[in-house]
MIZATI-140864 format. One record per residue (C-alpha): residue number from 1; residue in one letter; x, y negated, z negated. Coordinates in Angstrom, 3 decimals. Layout:
MIZATI-140864
<pt NUM; 'A'; <X; Y; Z>>
...
END
This chain:
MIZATI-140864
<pt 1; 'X'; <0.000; 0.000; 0.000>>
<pt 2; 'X'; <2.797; -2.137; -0.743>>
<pt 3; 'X'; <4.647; -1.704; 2.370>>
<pt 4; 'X'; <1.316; -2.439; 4.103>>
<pt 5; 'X'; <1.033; -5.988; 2.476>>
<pt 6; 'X'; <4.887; -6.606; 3.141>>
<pt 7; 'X'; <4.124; -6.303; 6.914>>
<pt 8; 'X'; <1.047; -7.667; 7.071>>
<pt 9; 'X'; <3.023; -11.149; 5.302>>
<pt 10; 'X'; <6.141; -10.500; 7.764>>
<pt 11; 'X'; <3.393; -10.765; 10.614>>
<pt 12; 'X'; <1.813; -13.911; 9.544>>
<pt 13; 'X'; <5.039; -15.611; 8.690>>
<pt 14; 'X'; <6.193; -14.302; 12.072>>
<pt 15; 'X'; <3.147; -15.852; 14.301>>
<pt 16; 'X'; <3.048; -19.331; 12.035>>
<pt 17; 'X'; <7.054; -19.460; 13.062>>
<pt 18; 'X'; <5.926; -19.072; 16.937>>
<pt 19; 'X'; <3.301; -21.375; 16.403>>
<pt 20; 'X'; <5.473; -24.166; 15.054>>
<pt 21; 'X'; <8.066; -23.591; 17.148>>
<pt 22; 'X'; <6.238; -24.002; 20.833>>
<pt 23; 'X'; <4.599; -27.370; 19.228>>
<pt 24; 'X'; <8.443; -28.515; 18.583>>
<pt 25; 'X'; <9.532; -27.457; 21.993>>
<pt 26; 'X'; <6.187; -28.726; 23.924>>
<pt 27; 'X'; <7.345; -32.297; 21.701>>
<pt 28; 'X'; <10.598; -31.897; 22.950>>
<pt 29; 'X'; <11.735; -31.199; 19.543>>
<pt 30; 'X'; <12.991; -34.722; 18.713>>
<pt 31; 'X'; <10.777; -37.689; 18.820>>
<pt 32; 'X'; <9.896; -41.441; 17.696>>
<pt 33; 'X'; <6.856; -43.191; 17.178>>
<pt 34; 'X'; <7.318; -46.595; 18.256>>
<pt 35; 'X'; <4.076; -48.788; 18.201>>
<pt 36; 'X'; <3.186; -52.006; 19.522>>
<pt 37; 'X'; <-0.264; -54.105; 19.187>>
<pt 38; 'X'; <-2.030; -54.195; 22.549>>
<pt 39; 'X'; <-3.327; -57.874; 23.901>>
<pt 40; 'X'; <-6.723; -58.880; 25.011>>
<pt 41; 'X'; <-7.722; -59.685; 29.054>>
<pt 42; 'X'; <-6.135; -56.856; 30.663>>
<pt 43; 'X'; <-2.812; -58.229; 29.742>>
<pt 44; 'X'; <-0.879; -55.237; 28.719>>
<pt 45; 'X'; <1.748; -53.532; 31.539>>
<pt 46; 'X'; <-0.447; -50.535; 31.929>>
<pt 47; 'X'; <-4.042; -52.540; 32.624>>
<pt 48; 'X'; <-1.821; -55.121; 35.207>>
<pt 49; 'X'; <-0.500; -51.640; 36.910>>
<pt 50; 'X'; <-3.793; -50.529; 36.885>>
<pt 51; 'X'; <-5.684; -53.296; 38.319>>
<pt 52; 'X'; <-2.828; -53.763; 40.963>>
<pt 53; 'X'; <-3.442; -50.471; 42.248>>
<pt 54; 'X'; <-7.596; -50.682; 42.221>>
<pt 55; 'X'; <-8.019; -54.061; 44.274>>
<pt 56; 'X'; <-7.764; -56.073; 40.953>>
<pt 57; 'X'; <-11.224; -55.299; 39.980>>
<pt 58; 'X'; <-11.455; -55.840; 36.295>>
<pt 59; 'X'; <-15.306; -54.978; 36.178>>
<pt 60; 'X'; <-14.074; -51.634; 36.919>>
<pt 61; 'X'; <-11.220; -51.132; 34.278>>
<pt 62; 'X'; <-12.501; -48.578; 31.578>>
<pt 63; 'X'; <-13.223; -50.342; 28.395>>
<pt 64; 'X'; <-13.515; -48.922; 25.231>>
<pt 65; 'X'; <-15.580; -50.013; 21.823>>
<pt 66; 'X'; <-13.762; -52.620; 20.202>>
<pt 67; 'X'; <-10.677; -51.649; 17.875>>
<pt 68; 'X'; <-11.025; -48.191; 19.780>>
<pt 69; 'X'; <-8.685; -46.428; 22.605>>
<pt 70; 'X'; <-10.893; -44.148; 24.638>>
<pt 71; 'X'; <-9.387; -41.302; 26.569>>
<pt 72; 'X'; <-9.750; -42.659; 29.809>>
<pt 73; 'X'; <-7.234; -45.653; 28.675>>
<pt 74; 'X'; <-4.583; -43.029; 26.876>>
<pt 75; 'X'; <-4.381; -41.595; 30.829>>
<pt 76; 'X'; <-4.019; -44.795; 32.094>>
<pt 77; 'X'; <-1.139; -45.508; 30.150>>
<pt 78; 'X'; <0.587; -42.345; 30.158>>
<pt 79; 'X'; <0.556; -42.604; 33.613>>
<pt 80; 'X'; <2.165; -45.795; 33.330>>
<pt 81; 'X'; <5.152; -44.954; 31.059>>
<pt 82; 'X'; <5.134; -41.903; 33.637>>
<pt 83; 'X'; <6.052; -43.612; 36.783>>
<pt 84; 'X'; <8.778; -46.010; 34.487>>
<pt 85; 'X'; <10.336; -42.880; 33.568>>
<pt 86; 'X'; <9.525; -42.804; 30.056>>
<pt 87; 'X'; <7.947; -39.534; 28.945>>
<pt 88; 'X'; <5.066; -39.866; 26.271>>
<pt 89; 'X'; <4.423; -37.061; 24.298>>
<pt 90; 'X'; <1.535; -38.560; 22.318>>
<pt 91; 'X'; <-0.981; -41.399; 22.575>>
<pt 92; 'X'; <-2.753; -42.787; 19.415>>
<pt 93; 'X'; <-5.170; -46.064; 18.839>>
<pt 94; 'X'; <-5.172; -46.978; 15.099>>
<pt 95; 'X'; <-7.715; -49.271; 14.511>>
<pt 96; 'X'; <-7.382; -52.482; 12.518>>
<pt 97; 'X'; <-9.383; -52.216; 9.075>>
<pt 98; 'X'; <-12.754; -54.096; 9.208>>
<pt 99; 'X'; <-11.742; -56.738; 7.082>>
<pt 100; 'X'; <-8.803; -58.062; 9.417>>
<pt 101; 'X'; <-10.203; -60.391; 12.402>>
<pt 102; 'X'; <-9.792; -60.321; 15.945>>
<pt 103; 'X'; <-10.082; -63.315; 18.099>>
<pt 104; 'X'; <-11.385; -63.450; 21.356>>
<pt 105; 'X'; <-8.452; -64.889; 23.464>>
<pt 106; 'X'; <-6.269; -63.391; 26.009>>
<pt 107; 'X'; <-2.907; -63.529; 23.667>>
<pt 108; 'X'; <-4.760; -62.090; 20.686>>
<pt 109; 'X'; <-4.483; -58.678; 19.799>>
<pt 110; 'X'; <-7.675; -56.009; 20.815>>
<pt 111; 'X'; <-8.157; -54.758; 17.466>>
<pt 112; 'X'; <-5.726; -51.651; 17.239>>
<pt 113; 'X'; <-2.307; -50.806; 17.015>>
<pt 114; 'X'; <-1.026; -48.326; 20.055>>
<pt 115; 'X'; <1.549; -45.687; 18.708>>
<pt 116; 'X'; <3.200; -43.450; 21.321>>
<pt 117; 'X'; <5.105; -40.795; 20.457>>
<pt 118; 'X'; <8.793; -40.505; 22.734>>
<pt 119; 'X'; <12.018; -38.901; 23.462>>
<pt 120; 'X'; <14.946; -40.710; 21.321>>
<pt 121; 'X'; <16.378; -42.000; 24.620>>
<pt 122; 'X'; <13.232; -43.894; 25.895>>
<pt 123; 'X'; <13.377; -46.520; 22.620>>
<pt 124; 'X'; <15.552; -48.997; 24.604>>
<pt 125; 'X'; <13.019; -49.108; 27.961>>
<pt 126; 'X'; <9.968; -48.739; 25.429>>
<pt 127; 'X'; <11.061; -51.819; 23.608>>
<pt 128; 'X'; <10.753; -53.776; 26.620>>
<pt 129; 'X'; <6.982; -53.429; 26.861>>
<pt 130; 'X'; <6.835; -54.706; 23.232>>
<pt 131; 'X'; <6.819; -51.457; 21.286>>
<pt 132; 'X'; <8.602; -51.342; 18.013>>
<pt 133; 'X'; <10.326; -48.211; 15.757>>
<pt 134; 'X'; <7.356; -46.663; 13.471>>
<pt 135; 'X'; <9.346; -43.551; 12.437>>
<pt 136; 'X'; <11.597; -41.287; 13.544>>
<pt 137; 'X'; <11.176; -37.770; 13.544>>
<pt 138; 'X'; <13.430; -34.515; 14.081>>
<pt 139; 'X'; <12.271; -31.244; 15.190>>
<pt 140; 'X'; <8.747; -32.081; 14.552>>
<pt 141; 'X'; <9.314; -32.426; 10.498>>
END
């Protein structure tokens, strides 16, 4: 019976090692989250790309809810960083709390902070767009 537990552990310990592991590697093991607060009037890199490349139409740029990044957007702007050469392995909106304000004109910020998640080597190019060191993370810890 005892044996039977032992392997039964060893097994579980085994696929949650796997598990972590392909996460790391899908990551590309070593990562930082840089983060930047996103500006109002289709002013950010990403929504001028976008708009260049669909006849400047800014009816038709997806908008989110207010202090929210849809999905829609997070393609947008991986697709971006994507053609710059900057691999993103993770898109987040964090929205401001209720209590802070957001103003209405084009140099104030939409009401969230974007946080993408990149390779070590893409901080330099990332800092140009306005994005700033969060944290820094090895092998996924």
């Amino acid at each position: 019976m005892r044996l039977r537990k032992k392997r039964m552990l060893f097994a579980v310990l085994l696929l949650f090692f796997f598990a972590c592991r392909s996460k790391k590697e899908s990551m590309g093991g070593e990562y930082v989250r840089m983060q930047m607060e996103p500006v109002q009037c289709l002013g950010n890199p990403w929504e001028q790309d976008w708009l260049k490349a669909n006849g400047m139409k800014y009816e038709d740029y997806p908008r989110g809810r207010p202090r929210q990044l849809e999905a829609e957007e997070k393609e947008i702007i991986r697709s971006f960083f994507e053609k710059e050469g900057i691999r993103i392995y993770k898109i987040e909106g964090i929205p401001f709390p209720d209590s802070v304000m957001v103003c209405d004109a084009c140099d104030c910020p939409q009401g969230y902070t974007l946080e993408v998640w990149a390779a070590p080597g893409d901080t330099a190019r990332l800092r140009t767009f306005g994005f700033k060191i969060f944290k820094e993370t090895r092998n996924g810890e």
